[in-house]
N, C-alpha and C positions, 0 to 999 in steps of 0.2 A: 665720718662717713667712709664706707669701707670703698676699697677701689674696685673688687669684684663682688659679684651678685652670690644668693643662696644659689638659683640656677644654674649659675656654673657648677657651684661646688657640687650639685646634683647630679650635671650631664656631665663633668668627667670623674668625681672621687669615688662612687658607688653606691649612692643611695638608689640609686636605678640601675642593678646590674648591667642591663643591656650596652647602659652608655659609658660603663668603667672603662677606666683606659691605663691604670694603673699595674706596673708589670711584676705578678709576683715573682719572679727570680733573681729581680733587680736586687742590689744592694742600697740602693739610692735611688729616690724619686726625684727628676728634675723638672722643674715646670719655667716658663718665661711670660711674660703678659706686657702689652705696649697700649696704654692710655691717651686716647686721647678725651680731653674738656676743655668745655665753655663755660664761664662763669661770670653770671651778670652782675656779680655785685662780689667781687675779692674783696673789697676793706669791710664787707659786712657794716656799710653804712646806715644810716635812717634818712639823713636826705640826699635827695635826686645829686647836690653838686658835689658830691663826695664820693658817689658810684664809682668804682672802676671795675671796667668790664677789662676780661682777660682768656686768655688759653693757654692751655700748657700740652705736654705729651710726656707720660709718666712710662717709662722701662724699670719693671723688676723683674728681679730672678730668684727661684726658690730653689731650696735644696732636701728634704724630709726622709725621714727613718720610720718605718708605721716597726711597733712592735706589740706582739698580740699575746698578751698574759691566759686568756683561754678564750674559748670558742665564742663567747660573747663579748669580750674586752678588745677594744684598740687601742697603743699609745702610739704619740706623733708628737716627732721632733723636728723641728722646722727651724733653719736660717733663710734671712731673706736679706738683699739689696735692690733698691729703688732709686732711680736719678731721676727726678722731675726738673722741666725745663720750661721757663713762660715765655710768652712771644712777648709783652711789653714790659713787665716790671721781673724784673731778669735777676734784680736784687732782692728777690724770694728763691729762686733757683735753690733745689734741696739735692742732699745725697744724705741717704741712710741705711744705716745696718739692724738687722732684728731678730732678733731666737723668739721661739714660742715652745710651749706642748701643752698638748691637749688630749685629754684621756676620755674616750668612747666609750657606754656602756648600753648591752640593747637586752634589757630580763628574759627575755623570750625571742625567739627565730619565727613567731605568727607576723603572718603579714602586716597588721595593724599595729605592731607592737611598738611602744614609742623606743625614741633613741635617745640618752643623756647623753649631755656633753659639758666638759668643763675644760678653761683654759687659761691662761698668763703667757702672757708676752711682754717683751722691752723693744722699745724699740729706740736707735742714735738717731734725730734729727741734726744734722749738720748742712743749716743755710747760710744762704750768703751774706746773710745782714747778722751778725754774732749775737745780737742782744736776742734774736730767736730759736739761737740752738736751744735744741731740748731733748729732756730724755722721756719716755712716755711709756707708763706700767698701763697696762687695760686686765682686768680680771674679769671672765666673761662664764655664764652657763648659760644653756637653754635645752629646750626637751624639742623634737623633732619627732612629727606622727603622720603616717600617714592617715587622709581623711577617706578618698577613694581610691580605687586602683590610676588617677590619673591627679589629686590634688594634695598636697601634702601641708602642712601646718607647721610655725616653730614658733616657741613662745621663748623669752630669754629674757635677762637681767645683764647690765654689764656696770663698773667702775672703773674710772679711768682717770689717770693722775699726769699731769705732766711739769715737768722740772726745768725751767728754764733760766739763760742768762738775763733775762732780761724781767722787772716782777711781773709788769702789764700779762706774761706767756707763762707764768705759774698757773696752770688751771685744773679745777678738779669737779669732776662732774659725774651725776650715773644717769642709767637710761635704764627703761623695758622698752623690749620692741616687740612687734608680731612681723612674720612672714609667711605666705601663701604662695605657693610655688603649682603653676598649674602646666601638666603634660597638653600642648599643642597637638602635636602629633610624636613620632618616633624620635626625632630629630631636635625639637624643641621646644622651650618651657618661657612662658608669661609669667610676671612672679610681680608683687608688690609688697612692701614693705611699711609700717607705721611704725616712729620714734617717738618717743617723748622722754625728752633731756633735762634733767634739772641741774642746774651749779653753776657754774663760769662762763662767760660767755666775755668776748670784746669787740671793741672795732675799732677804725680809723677813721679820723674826722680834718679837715684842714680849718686850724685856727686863725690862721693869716693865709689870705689868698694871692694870688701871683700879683695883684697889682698891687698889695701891698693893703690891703681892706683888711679889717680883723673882723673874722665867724660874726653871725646873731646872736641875740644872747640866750637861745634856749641850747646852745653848744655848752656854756655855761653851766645850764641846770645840768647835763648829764654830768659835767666834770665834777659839778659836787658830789653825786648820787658813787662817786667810782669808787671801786676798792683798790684801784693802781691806777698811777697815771705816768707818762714817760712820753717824751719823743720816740715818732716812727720812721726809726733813720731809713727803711726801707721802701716807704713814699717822700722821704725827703730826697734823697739819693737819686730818685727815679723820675721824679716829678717836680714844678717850679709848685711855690707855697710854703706852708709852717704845717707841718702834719704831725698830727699825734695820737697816741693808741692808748685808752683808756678801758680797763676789763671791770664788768657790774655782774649781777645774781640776775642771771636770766632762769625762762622754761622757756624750751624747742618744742615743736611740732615740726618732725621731719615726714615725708612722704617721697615713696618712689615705687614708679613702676617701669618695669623694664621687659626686655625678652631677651633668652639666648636661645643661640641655635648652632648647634652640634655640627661637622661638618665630616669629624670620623670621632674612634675611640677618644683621642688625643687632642683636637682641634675644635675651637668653638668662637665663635664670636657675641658678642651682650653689647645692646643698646639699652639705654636707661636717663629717664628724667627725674633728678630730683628736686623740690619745692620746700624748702628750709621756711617754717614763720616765727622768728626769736621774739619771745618779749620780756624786757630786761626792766630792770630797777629804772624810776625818774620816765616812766615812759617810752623806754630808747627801745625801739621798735623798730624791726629792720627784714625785710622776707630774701632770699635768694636761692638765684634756681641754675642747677647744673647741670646740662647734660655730658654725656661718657659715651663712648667706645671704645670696646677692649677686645683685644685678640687675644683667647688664652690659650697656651700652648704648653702637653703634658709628654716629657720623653721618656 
């Protein structure tokens, strides 16, 4: 789940002239963005005594080079750094490094004309609990149309791999997504988004409880159904119990809808809910919802 909306990237990168904010004379495009979420369910559990609920506030910083091979063409190179920080399980605390680019292509300058896009990134996961560092490749397209002078459409395909210390956070999964980006007024865009993910998925379960109880036995049946199974020194750490992290073949049904709203060329704020419903191998079913607030800022 991406940290910013299509709407941002509308009301400030230039899919809507009016709201670009990006400076052609510049040599470098700098942007910053400060996250905040809530997240009713981090261990992405299936029962209720395993929830943990949490919040964090995500600071990244971008740095990008647009270069334009001819009048229809954009390429974009992008570094970025992210520190996320949680209010209660402090032993997820991340800091990451990341390059992308992604090359723009629009056949025509008609208004309705769609836009392709294709892109790869890497990105360093470096958490606090070691068994989660990770390196994580996403390969992404999508086509991007507008539908009115005020609603615009993106259809897209992505794969996304990630490399980890620890086997449970080896995961590899794709998605198509749709998004609908609708102009409010001058200033700001409603926009919703449908996922559906097929590949990897996991969660944390506590197998021994604080007083010393061992799990139900339908903990059990998932443990058999698993393609990894490992202690999760990152609810052990944080939390009294026996916790452990187990990843199976799920499909996601993601959903979100949000709004941003522009406050100049540069500045913009995005509210957004998202409603995650996994159903994994052995039954293991588990829904969670986060919502975000982001201040994006483009110098």
């Amino acid at each position: 789940m991406m940290t910013t909306s299509r709407a941002a990237c509308l009301l400030l990168a230039g899919l809507f002239p009016a709201m670009a904010g990006a400076d052609p004379g510049a040599f470098f495009d700098y942007g910053a963005d400060i996250t905040y979420q809530s997240d009713d369910n981090q261990t992405r559990a299936e029962a209720t005594r395993d929830k943990v609920e949490d919040q964090s506030v995500l600071v990244s910083g971008t740095i990008s080079k647009d270069f334009q091979p001819s009048f229809r063409q954009l390429l974009t190179f992008r570094g970025f750094a992210e520190i996320e920080r949680f209010d209660d399980i402090d032993t997820l605390d991340r800091n990451s490094l990341g390059l992308s680019a992604a090359w723009r292509w629009q056949p025509d300058s008609s208004f309705l004309a769609p836009i392709f896009e294709v892109s790869l990134s890497y990105q360093d996961d470096d958490i606090e609990t070691d068994a989660r560092d990770s390196g994580v490749t996403r390969a992404q397209a999508f086509v991007t149309r507008r539908i009115t002078d005020r609603l615009t459409g993106t259809l897209g395909l992505e794969h996304r791999k990630r490399d980890s210390d620890g086997s449970v956070w080896d995961l590899e999964d794709s998605r198509w997504f749709m998004n609908l980006d609708l102009m409010v007024n001058r200033h700001g865009a409603a926009y919703f988004t449908f996922s559906r993910i097929s590949g990897d998925t996991f969660s944390s379960a506590q197998f021994q409880f604080c007083n010393g109880a061992t799990a139900p036995g339908e903990l059990i049946g998932l443990i058999d159904g698993s393609t990894a199974l490992e202690p999760d020194e990152a609810y052990n750490n944080a939390l009294c119990g026996d916790w452990i992290a187990y990843r199976l073949d799920a499909t996601s049904s993601i959903f979100t809808l949000g709004y941003n709203h522009g406050f100049s060329h540069t500045l913009s704020l995005d509210a957004s809910v998202t409603e995650a419903q996994v159903r994994g191998e052995n039954d293991n079913e588990y829904d969670r919802r986060l919502f975000r607030v982001t201040l994006l800022k483009r110098f």
